[in-house]
N, CA, C and O atoms as CSV, one atom per row, in Angstrom:
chain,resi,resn,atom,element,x,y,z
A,1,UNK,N,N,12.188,-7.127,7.122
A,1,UNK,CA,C,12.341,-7.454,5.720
A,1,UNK,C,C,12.651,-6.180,4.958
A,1,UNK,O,O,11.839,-5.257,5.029
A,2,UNK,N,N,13.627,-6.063,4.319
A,2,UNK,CA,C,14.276,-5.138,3.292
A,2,UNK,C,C,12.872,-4.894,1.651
A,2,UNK,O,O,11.859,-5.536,1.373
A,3,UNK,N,N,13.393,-3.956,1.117
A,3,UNK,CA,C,12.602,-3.665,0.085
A,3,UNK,C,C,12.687,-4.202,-0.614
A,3,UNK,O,O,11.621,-4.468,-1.169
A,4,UNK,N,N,14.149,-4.926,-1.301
A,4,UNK,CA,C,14.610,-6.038,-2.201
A,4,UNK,C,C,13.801,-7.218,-1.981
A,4,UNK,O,O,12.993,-7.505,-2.864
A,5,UNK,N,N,13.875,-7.902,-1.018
A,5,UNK,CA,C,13.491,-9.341,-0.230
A,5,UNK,C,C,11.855,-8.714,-0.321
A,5,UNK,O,O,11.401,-9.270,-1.321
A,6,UNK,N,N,10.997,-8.007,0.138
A,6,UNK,CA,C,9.835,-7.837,-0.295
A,6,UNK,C,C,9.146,-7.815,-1.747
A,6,UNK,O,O,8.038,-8.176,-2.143
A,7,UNK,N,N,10.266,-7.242,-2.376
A,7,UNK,CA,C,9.969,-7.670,-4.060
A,7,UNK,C,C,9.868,-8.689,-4.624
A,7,UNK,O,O,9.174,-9.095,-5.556
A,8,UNK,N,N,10.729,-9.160,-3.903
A,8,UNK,CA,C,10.818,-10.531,-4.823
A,8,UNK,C,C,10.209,-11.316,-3.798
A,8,UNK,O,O,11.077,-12.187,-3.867
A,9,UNK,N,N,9.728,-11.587,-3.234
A,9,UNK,CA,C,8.613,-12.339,-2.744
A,9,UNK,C,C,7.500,-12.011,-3.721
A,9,UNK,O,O,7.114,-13.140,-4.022
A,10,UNK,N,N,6.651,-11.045,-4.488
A,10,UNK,CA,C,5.994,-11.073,-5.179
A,10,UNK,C,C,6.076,-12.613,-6.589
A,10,UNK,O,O,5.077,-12.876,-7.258
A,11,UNK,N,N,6.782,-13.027,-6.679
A,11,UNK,CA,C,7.295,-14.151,-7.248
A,11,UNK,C,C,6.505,-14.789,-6.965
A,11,UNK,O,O,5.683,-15.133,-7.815
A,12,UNK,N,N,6.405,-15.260,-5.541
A,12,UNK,CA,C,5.570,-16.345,-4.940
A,12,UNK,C,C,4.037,-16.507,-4.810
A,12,UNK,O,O,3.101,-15.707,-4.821
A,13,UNK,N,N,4.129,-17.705,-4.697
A,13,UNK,CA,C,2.292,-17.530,-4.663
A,13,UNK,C,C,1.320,-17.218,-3.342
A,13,UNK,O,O,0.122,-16.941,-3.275
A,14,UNK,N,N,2.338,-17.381,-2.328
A,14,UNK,CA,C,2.129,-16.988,-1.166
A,14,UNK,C,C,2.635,-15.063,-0.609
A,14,UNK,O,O,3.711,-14.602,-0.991
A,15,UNK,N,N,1.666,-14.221,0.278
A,15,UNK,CA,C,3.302,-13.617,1.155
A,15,UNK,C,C,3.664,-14.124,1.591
A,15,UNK,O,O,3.219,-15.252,1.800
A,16,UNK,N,N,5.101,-13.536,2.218
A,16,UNK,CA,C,5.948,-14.202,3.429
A,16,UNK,C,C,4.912,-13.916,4.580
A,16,UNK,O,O,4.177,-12.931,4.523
A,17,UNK,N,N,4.875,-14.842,5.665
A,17,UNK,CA,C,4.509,-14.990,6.699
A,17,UNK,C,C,4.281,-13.536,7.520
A,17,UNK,O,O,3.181,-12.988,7.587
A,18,UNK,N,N,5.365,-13.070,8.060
A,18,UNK,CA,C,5.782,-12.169,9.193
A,18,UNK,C,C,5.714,-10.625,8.475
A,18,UNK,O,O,6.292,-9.689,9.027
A,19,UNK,N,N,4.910,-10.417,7.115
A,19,UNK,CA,C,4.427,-8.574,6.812
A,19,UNK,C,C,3.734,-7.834,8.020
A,19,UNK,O,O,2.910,-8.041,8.911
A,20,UNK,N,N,4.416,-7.016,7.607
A,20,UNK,CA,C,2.741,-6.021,9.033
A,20,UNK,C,C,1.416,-5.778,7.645
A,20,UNK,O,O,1.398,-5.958,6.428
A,21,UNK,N,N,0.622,-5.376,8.491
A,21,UNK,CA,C,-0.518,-5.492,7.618
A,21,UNK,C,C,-0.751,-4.346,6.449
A,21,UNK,O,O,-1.689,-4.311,5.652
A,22,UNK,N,N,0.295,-3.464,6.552
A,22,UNK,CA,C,0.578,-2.652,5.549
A,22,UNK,C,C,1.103,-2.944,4.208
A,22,UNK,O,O,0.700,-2.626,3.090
A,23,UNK,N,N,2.210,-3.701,4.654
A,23,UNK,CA,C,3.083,-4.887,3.190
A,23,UNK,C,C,2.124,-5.606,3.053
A,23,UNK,O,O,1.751,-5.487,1.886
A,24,UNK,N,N,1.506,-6.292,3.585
A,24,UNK,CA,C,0.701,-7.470,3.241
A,24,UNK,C,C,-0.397,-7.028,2.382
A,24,UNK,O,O,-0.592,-7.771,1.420
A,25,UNK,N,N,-1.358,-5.757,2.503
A,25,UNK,CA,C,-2.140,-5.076,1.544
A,25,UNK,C,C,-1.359,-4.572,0.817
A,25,UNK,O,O,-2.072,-3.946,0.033
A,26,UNK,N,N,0.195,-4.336,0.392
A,26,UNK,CA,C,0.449,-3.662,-0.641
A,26,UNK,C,C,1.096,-5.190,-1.277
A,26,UNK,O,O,1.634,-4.966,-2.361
A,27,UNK,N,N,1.146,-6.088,-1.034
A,27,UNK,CA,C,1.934,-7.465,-1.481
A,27,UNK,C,C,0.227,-8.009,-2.489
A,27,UNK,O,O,0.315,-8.554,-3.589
A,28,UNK,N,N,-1.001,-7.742,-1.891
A,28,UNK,CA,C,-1.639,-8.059,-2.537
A,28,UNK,C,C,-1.983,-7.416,-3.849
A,28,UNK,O,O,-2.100,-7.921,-4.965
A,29,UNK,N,N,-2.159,-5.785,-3.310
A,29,UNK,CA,C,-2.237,-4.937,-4.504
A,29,UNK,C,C,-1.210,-5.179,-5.488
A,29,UNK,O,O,-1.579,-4.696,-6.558
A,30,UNK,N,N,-0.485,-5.528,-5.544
A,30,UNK,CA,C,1.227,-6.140,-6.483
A,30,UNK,C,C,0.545,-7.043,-7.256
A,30,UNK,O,O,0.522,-6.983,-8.486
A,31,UNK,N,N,0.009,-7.847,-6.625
A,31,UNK,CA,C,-0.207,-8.951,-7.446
A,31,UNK,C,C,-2.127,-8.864,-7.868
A,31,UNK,O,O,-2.861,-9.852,-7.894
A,32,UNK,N,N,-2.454,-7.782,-8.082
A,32,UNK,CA,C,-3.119,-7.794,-8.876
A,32,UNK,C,C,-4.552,-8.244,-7.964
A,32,UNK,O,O,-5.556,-8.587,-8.588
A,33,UNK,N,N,-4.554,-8.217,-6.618
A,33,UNK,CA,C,-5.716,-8.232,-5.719
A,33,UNK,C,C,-6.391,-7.244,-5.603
A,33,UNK,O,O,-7.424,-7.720,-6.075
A,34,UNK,N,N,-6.588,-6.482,-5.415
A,34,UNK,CA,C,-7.113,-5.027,-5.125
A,34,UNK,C,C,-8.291,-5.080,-3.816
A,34,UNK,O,O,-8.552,-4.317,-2.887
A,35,UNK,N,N,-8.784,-6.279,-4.239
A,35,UNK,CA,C,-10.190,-6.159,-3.477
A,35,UNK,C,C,-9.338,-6.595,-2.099
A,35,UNK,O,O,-9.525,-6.055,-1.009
A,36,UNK,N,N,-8.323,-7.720,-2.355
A,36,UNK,CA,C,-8.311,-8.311,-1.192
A,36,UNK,C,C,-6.951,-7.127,0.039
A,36,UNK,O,O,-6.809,-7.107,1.262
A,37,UNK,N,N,-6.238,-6.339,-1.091
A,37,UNK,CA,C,-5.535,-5.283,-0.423
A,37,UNK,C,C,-6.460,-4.455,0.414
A,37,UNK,O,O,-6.409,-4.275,1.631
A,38,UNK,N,N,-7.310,-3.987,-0.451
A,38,UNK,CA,C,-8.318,-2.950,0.719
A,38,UNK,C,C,-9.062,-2.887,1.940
A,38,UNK,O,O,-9.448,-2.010,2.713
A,39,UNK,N,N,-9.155,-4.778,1.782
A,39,UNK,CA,C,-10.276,-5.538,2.560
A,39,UNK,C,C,-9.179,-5.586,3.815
A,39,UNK,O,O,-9.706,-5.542,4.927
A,40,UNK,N,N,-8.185,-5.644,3.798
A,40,UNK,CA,C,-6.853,-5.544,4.881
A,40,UNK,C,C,-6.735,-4.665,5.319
A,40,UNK,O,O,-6.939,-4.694,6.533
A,41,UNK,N,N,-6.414,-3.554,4.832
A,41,UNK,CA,C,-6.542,-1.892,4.994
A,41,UNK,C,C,-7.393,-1.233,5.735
A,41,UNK,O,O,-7.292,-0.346,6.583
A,42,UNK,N,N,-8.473,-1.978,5.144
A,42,UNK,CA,C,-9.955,-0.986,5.073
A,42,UNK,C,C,-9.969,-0.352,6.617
A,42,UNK,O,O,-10.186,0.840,6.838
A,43,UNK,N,N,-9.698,-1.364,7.663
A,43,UNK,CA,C,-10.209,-1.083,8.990
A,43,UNK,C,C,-8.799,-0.625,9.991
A,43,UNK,O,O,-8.744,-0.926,11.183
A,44,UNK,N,N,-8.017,-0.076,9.479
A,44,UNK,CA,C,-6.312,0.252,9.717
A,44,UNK,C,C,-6.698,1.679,9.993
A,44,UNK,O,O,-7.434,2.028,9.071
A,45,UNK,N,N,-6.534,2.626,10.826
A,45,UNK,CA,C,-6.408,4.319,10.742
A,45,UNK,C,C,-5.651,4.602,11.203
A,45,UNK,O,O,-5.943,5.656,11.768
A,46,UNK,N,N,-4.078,4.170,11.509
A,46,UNK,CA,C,-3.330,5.113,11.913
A,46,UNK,C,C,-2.579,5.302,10.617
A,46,UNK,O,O,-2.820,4.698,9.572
A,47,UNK,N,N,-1.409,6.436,10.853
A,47,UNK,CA,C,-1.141,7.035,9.517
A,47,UNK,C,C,-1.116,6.320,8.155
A,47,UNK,O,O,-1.754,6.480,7.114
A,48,UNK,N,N,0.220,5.151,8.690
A,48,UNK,CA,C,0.522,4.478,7.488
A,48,UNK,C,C,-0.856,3.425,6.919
A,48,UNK,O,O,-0.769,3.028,5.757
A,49,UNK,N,N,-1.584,3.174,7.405
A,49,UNK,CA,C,-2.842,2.403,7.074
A,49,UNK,C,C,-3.251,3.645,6.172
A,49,UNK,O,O,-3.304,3.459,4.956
A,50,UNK,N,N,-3.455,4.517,6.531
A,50,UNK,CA,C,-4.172,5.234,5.955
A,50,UNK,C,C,-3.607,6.063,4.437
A,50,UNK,O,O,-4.336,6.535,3.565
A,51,UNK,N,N,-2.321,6.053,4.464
A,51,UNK,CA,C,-1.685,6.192,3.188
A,51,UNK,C,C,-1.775,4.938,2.306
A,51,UNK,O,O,-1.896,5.021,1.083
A,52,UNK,N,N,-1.713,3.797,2.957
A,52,UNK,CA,C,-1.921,2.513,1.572
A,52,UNK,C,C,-3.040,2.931,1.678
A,52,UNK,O,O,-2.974,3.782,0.791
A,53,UNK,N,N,-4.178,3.027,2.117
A,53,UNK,CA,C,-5.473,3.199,1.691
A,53,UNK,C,C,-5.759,4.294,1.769
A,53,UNK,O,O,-6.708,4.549,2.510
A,54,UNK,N,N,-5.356,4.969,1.343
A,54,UNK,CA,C,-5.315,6.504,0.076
A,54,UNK,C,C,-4.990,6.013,-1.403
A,54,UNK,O,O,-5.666,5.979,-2.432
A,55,UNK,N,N,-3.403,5.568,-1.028
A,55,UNK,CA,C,-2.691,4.661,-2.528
A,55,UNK,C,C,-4.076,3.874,-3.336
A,55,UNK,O,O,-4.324,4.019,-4.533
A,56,UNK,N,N,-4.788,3.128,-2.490
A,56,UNK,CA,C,-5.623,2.266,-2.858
A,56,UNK,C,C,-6.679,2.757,-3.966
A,56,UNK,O,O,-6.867,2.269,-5.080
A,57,UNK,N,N,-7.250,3.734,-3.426
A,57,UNK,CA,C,-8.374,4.438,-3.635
A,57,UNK,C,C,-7.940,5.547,-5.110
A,57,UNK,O,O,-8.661,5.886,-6.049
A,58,UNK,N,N,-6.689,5.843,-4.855
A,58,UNK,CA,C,-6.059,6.322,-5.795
A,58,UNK,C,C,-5.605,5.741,-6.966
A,58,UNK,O,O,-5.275,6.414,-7.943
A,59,UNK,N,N,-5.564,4.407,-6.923
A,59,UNK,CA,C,-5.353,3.229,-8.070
A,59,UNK,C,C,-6.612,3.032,-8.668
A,59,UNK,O,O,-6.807,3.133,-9.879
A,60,UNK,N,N,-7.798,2.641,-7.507
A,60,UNK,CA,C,-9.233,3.137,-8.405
A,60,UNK,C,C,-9.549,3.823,-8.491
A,60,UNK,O,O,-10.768,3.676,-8.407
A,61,UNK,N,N,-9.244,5.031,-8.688
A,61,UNK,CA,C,-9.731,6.150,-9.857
A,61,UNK,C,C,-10.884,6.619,-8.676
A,61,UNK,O,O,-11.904,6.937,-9.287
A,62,UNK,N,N,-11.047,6.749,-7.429
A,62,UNK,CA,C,-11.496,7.004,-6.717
A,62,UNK,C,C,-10.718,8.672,-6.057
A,62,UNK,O,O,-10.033,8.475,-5.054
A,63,UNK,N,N,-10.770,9.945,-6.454
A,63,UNK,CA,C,-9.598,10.579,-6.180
A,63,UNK,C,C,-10.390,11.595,-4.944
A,63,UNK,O,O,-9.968,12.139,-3.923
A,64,UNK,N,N,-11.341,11.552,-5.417
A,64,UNK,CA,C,-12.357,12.268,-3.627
A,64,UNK,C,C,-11.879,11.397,-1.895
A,64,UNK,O,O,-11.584,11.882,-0.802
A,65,UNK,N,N,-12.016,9.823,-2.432
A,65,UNK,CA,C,-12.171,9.032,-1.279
A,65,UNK,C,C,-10.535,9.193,-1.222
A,65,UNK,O,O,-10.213,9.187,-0.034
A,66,UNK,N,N,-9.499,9.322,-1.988
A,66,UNK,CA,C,-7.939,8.987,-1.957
A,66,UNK,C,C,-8.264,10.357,-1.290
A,66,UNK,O,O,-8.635,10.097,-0.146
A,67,UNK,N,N,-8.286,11.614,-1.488
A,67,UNK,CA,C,-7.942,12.640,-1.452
A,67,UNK,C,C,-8.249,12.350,0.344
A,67,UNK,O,O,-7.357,12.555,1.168
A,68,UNK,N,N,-9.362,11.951,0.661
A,68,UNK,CA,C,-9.446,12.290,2.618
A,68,UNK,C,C,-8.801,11.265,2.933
A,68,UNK,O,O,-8.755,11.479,4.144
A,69,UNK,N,N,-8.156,10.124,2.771
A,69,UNK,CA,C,-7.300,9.103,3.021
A,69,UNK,C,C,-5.618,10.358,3.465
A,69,UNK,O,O,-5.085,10.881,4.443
A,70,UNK,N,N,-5.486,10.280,2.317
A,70,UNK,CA,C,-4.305,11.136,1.994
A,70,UNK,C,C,-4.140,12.255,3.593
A,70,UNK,O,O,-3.373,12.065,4.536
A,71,UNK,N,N,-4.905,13.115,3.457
A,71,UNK,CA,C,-5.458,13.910,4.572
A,71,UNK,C,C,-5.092,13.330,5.856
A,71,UNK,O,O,-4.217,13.741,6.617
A,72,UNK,N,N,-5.927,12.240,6.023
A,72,UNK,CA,C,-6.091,11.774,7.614
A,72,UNK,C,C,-4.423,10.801,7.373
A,72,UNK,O,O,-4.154,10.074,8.329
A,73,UNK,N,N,-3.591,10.792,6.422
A,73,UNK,CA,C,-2.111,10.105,6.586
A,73,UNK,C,C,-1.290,11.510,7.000
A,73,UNK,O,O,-0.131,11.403,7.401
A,74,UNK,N,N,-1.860,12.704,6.903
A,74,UNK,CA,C,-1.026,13.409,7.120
A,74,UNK,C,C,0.089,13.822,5.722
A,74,UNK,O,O,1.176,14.374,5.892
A,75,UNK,N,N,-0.308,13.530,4.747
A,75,UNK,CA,C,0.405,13.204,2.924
A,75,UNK,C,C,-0.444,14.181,2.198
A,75,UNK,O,O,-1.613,14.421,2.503
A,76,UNK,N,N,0.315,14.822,1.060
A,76,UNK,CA,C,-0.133,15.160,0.284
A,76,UNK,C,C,-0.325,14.371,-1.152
A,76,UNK,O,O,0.487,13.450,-1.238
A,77,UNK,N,N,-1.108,14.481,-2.194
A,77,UNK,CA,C,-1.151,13.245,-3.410
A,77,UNK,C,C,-0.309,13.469,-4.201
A,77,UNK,O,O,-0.230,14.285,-5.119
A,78,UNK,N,N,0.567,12.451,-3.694
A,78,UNK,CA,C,1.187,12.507,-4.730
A,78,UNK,C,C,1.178,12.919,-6.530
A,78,UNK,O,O,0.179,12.822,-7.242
A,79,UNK,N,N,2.700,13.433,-7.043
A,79,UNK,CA,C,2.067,13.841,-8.527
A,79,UNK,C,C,3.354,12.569,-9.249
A,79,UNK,O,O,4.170,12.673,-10.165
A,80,UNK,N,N,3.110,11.782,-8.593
A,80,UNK,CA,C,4.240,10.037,-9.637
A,80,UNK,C,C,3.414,9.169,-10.170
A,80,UNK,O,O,2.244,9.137,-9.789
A,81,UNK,N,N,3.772,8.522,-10.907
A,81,UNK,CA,C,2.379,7.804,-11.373
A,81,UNK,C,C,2.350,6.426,-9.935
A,81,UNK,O,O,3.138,6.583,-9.002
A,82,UNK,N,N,1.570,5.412,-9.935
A,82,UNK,CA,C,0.972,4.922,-9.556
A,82,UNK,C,C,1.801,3.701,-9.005
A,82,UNK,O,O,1.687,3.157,-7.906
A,83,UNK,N,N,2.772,3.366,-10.164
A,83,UNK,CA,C,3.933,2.358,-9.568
A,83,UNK,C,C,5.145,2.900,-8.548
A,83,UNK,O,O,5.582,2.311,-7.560
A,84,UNK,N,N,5.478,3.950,-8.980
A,84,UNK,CA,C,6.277,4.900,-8.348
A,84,UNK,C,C,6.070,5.021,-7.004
A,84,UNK,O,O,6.981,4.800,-6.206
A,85,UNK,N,N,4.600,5.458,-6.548
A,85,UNK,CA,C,3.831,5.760,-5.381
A,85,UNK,C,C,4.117,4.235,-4.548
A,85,UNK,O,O,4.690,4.169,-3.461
A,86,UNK,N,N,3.715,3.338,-5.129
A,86,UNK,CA,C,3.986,1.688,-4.516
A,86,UNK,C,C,4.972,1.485,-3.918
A,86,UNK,O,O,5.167,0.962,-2.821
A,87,UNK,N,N,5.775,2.005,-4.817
A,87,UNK,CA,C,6.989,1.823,-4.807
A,87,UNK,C,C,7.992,2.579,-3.331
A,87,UNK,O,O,8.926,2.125,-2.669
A,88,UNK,N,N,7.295,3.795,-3.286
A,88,UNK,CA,C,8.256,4.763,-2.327
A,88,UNK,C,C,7.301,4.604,-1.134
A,88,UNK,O,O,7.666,5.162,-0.099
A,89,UNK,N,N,5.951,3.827,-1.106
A,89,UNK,CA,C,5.435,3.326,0.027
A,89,UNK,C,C,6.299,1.997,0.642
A,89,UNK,O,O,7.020,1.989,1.639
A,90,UNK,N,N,6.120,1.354,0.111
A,90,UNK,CA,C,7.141,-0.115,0.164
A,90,UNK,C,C,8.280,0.195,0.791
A,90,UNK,O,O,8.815,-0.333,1.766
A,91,UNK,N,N,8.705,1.423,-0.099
A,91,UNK,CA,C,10.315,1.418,0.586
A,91,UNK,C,C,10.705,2.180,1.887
A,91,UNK,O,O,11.795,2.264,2.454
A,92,UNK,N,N,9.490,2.711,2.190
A,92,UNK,CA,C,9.262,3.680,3.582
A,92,UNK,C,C,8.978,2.511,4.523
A,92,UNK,O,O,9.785,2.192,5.396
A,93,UNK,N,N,7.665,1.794,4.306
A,93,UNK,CA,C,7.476,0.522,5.527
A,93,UNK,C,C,8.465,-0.543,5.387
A,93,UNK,O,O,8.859,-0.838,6.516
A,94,UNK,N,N,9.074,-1.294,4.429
A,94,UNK,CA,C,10.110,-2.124,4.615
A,94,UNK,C,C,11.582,-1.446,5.422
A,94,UNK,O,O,12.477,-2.186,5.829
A,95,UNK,N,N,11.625,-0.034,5.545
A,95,UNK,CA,C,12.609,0.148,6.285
A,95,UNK,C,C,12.140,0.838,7.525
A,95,UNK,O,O,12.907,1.774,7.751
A,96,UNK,N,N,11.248,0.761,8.367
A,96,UNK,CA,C,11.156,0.718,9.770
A,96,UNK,C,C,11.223,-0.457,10.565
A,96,UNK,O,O,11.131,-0.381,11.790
């Protein structure tokens, strides 16, 4: 799935079926889940798990717990604001 076609699935009231579990916690965080993005995340540690849940932690104002997230992704924190960051995550996992 492309970055376009992942966007606009936010439309829906569903995700699409077939996300890896990375889109799928950032499809929730989109729509305004938070709890239920992290709760996906939470137990993910290889890199990219660990950058949405940096992102995560970094949306709540959590910047200690983002900051060792960040770390163990191998990332530095970003300085974009918060949609931006979503945004250039999204567009990194929708194109592998």
């Amino acid at each position: 799935m492309g970055f376009d076609e992942f966007k606009k699935s936010l439309s829906g009231p569903n995700p699409p079926q077939d996300l890896s579990v990375y889109l799928l916690s950032l499809w929730y965080d989109a729509k305004g889940n938070w709890t239920r993005a992290h709760d996906i995340i939470d137990d993910v540690e290889d890199k990219n798990g660990c950058w949405v849940h940096a992102y995560l932690h970094r949306k709540e104002g959590d910047i200690g717990n983002a900051d060792y997230w960040y770390r163990k992704a191998g990332k530095q924190p970003p300085q974009t604001s918060l949609d931006d960051e979503w945004n250039f995550i999204a567009r990194e996992l929708t194109s592998e």
